[in-house]
LUMNU-279864 format. One line per 3 residues: their letters; for each residue x, y, z of C-alpha. Coordinates in nm, 2 decimals, decimal comma, padded with zeros to 4 digits, always signed. Example, Ala and Ser with C-alpha at 12.3 -4.5 7.8 and 13.67 -1.06 7.14 Angstrom:
as	+01,23/-00,45/+00,78 ~ +01,37/-00,11/+00,71 $
//
This chain:
xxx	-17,98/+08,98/-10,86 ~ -18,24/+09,20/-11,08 ~ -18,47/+09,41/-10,94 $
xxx	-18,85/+09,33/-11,06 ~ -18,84/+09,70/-11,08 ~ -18,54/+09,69/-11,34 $
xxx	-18,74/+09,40/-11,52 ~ -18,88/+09,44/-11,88 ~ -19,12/+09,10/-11,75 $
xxx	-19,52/+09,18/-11,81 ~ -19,76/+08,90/-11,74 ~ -19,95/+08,76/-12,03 $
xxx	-20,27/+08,88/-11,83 ~ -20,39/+09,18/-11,70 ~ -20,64/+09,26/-11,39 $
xxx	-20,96/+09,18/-11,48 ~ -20,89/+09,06/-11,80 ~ -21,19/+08,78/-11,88 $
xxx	-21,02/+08,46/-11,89 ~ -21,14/+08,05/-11,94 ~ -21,03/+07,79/-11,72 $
xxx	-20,84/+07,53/-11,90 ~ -20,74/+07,26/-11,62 ~ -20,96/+06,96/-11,70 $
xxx	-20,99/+06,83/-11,38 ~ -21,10/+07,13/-11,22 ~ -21,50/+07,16/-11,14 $
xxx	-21,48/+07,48/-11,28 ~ -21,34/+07,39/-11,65 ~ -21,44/+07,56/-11,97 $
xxx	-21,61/+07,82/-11,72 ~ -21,55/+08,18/-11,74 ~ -21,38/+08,38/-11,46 $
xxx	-21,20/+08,77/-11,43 ~ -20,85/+08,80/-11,33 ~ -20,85/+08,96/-10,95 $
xxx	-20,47/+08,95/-10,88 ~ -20,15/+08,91/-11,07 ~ -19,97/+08,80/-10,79 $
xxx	-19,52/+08,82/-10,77 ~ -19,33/+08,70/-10,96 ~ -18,96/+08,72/-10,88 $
xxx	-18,84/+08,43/-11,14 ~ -18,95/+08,69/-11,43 ~ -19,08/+08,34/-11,60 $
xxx	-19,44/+08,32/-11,77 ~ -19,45/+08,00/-11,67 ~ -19,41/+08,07/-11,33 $
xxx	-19,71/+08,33/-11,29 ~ -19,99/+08,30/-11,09 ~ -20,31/+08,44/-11,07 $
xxx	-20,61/+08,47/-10,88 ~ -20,94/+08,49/-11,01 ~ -21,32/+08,50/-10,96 $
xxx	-21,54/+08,29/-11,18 ~ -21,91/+08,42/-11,25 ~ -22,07/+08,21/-10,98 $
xxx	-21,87/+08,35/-10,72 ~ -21,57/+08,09/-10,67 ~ -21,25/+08,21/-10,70 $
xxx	-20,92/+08,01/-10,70 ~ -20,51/+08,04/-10,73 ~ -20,42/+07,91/-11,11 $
xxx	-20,09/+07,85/-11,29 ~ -20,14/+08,12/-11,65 ~ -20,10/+07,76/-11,87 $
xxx	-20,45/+07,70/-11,69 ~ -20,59/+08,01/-11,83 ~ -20,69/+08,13/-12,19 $
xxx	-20,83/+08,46/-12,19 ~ -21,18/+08,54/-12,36 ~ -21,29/+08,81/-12,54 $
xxx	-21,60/+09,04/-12,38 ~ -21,73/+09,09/-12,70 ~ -21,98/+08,87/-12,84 $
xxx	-22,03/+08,67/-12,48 ~ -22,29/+08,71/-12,25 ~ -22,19/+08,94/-11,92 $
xxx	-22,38/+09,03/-11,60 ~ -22,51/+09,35/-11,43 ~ -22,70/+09,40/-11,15 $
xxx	-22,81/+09,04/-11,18 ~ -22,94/+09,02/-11,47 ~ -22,74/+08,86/-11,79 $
xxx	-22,73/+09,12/-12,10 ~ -22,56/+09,00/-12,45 ~ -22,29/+09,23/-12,49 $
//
């Protein structure tokens, strides 16, 4: 058995990477949300990673990395102190 210590695996995404749901049926599709936690992943397998996130309204939810597309800051609106700024 490998080590995940010995492993050369990275996840596709990083903590707090900005990221897009993609899962249609979800009520939070097309919306964006930041990566919180790249949770374990002993298989070594993209396929096989999870995340957890925090969309921009405060939800946050478990997803499969298929389900997300990640989003670049640049260009898209972002908030601070609760007031939206185009960055």
């Amino acid at each position: 058995m490998t080590s995940i210590k010995d492993s050369t695996y990275r996840p596709v995404l990083t903590e707090k990477a900005r990221v897009r749901l993609l899962k249609r049926e979800h009520q939070e599709y097309a919306r964006p949300a930041m990566i919180l936690r790249v949770l374990p992943n002993p298989s070594c397998r993209p396929e096989n990673q999870w995340y957890d996130v925090r969309f921009d309204d405060g939800l946050s939810g478990r997803f499969l990395g298929r389900y997300l597309e990640r989003i670049n800051s640049e260009g898209t609106d972002r908030k601070e102190g609760g007031k939206t700024f185009a960055a």
